[in-house]
MARTORTI-678991 format. One record per residue (C-alpha): residue number from 0; chain; x, y, z. Coordinates in steps of 0.05 Angstrom, whole numbers, plus 5000, padded with zeros to 4 digits. Each point is the difference from the previous one (the first is absolute). Example, Ala and Ser with C-alpha at 12.3 -4.5 7.8 and 13.67 -1.06 7.14 Angstrom:
// residues 2
 seq mol    x    y    z
   0   A 5246 4910 5156
   1   A 5027 5069 4987
//
This chain:
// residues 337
 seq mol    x    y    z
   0   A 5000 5000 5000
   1   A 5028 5063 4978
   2   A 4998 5064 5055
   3   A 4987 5063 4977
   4   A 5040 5051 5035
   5   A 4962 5069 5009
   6   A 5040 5037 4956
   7   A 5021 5082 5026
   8   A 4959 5056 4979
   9   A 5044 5042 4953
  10   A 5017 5069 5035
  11   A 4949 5060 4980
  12   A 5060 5029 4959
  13   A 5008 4945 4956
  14   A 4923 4995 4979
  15   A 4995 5010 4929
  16   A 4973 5066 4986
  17   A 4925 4971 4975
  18   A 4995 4956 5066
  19   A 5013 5071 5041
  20   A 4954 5042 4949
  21   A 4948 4935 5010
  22   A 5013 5001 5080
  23   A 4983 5079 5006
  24   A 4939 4987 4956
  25   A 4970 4951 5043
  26   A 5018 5048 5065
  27   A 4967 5065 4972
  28   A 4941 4959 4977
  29   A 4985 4969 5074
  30   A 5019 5069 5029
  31   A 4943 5033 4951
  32   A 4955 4942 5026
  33   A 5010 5017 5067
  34   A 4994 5077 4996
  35   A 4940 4993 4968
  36   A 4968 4956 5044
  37   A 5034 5044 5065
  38   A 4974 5058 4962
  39   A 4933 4961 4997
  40   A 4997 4991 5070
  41   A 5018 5063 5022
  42   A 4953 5064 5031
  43   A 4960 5037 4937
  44   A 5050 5062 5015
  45   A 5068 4975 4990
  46   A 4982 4940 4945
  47   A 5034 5039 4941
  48   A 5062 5023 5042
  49   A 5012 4934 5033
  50   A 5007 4970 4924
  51   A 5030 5053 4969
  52   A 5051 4998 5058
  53   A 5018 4927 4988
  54   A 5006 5003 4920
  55   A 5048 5057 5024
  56   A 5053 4956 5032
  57   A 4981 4948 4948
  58   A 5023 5040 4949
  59   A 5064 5019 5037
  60   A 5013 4928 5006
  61   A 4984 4977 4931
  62   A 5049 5050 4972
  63   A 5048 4982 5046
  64   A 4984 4931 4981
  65   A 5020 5008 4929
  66   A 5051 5042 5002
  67   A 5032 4947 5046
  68   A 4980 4948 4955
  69   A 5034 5033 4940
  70   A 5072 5001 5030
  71   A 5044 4945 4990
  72   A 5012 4939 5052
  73   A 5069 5024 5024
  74   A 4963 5081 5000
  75   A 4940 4966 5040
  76   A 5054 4969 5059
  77   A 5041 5070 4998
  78   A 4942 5046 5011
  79   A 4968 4960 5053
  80   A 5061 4978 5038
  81   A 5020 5076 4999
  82   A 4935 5027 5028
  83   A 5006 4940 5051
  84   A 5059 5019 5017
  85   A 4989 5078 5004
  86   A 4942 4988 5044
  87   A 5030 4963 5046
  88   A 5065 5047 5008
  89   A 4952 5056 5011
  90   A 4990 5016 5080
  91   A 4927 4997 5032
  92   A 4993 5081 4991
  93   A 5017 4997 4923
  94   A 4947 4947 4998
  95   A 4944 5047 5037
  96   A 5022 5052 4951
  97   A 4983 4950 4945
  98   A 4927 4998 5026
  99   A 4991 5070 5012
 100   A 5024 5009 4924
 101   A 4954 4946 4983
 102   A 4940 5031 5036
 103   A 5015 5070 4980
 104   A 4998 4973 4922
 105   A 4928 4968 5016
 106   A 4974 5058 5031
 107   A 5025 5055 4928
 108   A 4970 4932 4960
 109   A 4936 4995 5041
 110   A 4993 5082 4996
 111   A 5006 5000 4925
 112   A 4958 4930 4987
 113   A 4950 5009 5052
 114   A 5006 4932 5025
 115   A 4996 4973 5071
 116   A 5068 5013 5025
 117   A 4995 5069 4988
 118   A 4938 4994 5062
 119   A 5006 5043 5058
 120   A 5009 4942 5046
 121   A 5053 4969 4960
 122   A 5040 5069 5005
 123   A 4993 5011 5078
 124   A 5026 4929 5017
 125   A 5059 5015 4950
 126   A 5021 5070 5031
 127   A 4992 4957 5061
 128   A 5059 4948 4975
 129   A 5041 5066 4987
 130   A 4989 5029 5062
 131   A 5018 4936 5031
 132   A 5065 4983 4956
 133   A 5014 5076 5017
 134   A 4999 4990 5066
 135   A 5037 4946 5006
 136   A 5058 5034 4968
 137   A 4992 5063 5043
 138   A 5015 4946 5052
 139   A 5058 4971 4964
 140   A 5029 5063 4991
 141   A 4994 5023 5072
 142   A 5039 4939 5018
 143   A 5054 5025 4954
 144   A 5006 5068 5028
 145   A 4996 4982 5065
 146   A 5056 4947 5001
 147   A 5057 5061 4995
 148   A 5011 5056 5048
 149   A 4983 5064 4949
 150   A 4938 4946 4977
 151   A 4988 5008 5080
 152   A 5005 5075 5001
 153   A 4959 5022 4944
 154   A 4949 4958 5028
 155   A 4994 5029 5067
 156   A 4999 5071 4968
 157   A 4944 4974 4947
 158   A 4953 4967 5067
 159   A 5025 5077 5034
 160   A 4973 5043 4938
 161   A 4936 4967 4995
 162   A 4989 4990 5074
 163   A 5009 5068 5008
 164   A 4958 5018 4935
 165   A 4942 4965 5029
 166   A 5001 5025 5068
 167   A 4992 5064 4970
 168   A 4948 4985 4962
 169   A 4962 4972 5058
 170   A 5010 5071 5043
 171   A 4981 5033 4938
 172   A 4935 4957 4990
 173   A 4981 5012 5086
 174   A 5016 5068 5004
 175   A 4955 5000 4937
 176   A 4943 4967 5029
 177   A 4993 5025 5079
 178   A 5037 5070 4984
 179   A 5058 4988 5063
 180   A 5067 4976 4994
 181   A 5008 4924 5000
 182   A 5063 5000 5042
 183   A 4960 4970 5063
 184   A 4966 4945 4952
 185   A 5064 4959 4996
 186   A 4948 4924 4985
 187   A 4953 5030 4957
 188   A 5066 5027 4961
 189   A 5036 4945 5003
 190   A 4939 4957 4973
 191   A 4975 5058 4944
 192   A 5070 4993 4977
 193   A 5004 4921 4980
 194   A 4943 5019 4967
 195   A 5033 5051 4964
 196   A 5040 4943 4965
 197   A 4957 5004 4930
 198   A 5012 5063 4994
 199   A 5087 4987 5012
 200   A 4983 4942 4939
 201   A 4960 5041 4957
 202   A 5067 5051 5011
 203   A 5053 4948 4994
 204   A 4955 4974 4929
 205   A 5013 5062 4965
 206   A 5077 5010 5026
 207   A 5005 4926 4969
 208   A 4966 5012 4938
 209   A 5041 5070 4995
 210   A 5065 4964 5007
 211   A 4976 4945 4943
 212   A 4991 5062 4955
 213   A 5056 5018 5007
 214   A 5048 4931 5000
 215   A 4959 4975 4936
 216   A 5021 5074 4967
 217   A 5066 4992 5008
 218   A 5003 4920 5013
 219   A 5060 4984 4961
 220   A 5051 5058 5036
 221   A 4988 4967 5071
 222   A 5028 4931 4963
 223   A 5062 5029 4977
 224   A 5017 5003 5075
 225   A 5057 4964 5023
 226   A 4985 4948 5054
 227   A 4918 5008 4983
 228   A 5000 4925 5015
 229   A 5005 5020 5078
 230   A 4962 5060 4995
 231   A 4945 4968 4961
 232   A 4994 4950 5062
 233   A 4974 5046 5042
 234   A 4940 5022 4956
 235   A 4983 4941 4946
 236   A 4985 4943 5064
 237   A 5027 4932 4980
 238   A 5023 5023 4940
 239   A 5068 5025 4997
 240   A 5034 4955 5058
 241   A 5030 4947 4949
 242   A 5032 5016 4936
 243   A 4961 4931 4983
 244   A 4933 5030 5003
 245   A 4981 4991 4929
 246   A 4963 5063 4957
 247   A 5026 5043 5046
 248   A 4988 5071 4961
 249   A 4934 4977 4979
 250   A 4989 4992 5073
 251   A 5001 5071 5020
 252   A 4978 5025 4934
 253   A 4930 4974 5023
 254   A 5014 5008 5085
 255   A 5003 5082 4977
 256   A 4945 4999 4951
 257   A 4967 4949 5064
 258   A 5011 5047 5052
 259   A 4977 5059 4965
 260   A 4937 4969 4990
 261   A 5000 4977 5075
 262   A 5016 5067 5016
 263   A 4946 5045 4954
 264   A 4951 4950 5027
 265   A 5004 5011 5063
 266   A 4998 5074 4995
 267   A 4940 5006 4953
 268   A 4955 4955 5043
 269   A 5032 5035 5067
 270   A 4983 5067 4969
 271   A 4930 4979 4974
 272   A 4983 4971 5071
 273   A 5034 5055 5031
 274   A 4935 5044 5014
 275   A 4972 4944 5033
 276   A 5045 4970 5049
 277   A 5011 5076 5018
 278   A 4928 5000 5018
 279   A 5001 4933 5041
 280   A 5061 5017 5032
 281   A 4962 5066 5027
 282   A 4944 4960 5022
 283   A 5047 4956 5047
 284   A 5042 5058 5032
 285   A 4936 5019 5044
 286   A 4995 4929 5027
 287   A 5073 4988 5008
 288   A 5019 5067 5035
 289   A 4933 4982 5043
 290   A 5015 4929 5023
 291   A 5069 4999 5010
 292   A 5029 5077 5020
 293   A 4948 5017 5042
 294   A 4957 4978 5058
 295   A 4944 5021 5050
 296   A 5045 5037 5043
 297   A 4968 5043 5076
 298   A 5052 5053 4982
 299   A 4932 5025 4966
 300   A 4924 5002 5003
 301   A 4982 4949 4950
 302   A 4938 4975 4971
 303   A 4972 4931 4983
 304   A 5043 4978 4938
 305   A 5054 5052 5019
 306   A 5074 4986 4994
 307   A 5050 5052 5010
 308   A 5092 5006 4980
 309   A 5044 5057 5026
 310   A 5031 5048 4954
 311   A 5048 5028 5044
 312   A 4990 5073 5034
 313   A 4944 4978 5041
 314   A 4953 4986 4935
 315   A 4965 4936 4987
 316   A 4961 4975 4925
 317   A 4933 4973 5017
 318   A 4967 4959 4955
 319   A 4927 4959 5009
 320   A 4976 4937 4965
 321   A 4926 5017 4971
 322   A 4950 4950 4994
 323   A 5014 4994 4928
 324   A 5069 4982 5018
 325   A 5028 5065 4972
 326   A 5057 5031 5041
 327   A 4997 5071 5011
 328   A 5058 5048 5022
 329   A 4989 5064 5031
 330   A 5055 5051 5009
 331   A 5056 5000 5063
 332   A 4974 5021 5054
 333   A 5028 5001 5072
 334   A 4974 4967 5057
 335   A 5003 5038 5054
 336   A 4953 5060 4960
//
């Protein structure tokens, strides 16, 4: 009796070119099967962009397909091992940065086509990813300035400028709201402050986007530099610490055009949102000055709902809880009139 071995499927680059044309045939006819019935089954209001959407990367694949199919065997095993291999070499930030590209191109295709990933939804949870992949390099790049002694130094006087900045901006917003100076309200400062940190963002987004003006005007100069290698490390994270780091230039070409974005972003929306949080912020001063600088002191004659803080010179701020819940103020008086 005579065994048939099972005999080794040939590698994908040695198909002959009608077996791969066949092969991507069959695939974009089952995928067209499929999107119509998902299309089929889908809500009345997002049938048409649910297809359209698959013939979409369909199409991408089927060209891809052929022109794959139309290079030669030893072509075939080049381009793929390279892109393997180029992939691979790549860090985890360069791949992120592949996805954002990736998501940004869906969102310009989606615009101009009308089709579902140009949705609302789909947008927010993308901007999302960036924020988060922006993050995470903020983080990475705080580690690197941190782990020197200047790294040390300009942080400190960074955390001492904006500290500083939004304690100011508290006082201002107090003195704004119950007309005395906020010198005696040290917790209601202190907590009007931290929430002063949007604001500090919404500043820091348009130094950012500022700077990436500027860096992608003159990009090229900054790389004549010698020793940009080290310098680089400090504000492209992950990216310039090996001279192994493949694409390299590419790299920060996109973390400036990136970071620009990041940066305009975060200013538009900050400055858009800006009458509002002014407004909520105001409503909160009452309450915080209320519950946590003052209190129903006997230095005065006080009434149900009465709570009273010292000014210095002998002069206390009085201030009542209404039924309503509003907080009302009235002017320094002194205790012993």
């Amino acid at each position: 009796m005579t065994i048939i071995k099972n005999q080794p499927k040939p590698e994908i680059d040695a198909l002959p070119r009608k077996e791969l044309l066949k092969n991507l045939a069959r695939g974009v006819a089952l995928g067209t099967g499929a999107s119509v019935i998902i299309s089929i089954l889908s809500p009345a209001g997002i049938k048409l962009s649910i297809f359209l959407t698959n013939i979409f990367f369909l199409t991408l694949g089927a060209i891809g397909g052929i022109i794959y199919a139309y290079l030669s065997p030893q072509q075939r095993a080049e381009t793929r091992k390279w892109v393997l291999k180029a992939y691979e070499e790549i860090n985890n930030e360069q791949k992120l940065y592949l996805i954002i590209c990736a998501l940004a191109i869906l969102i310009l295709i989606g615009y101009a086509t009308g089709i579902s990933f140009g949705t609302k939804e789909f947008i927010i949870l993308s901007l999302l990813f960036a924020g988060c992949v922006a993050l995470r390099d903020f983080l990475s790049w705080y580690q690197a300035i941190s782990e020197n002694l200047l790294g040390k130094a300009i942080l400190a006087l960074g955390f001492a400028i904006a500290s500083a900045f939004a304690y100011g901006l508290a006082g201002q917003k107090i003195s704004y709201t119950i007309h005395v100076t906020p010198t005696n309200f040290v917790r209601a400062n202190l907590l009007i402050a931290i929430m002063m940190i949007p604001v500090i963002i919404t500043v820091a987004g348009a130094f950012v986007s500022a700077l990436g003006i500027v860096m992608s005007s003159l990009f090229i100069l900054p790389f004549m530099l010698p020793g940009i290698n080290k310098i680089a490390a400090l504000f492209s994270p992950r990216t310039s610490q090996s001279q192994r780091i493949r694409f390299q230039f590419i790299t920060r070409v996109f973390q400036v055009f990136f970071y620009t974005f990041v940066g305009a972003s975060l200013w538009t929306f900050g400055h858009k949102a800006a009458n509002w949080y002014d407004e909520f912020t105001t409503q909160k001063i009452s309450s915080l000055v209320y519950e946590f600088d003052m209190y129903p002191g006997t230095e005065c004659k006080l009434s149900d709902g009465s709570k009273i803080a010292p000014l210095g010179d002998a002069k206390f701020l009085v201030a009542k809880r209404q039924a309503s819940g509003k907080i009302d103020f009235s002017p320094p008086i002194k205790c012993d009139d």
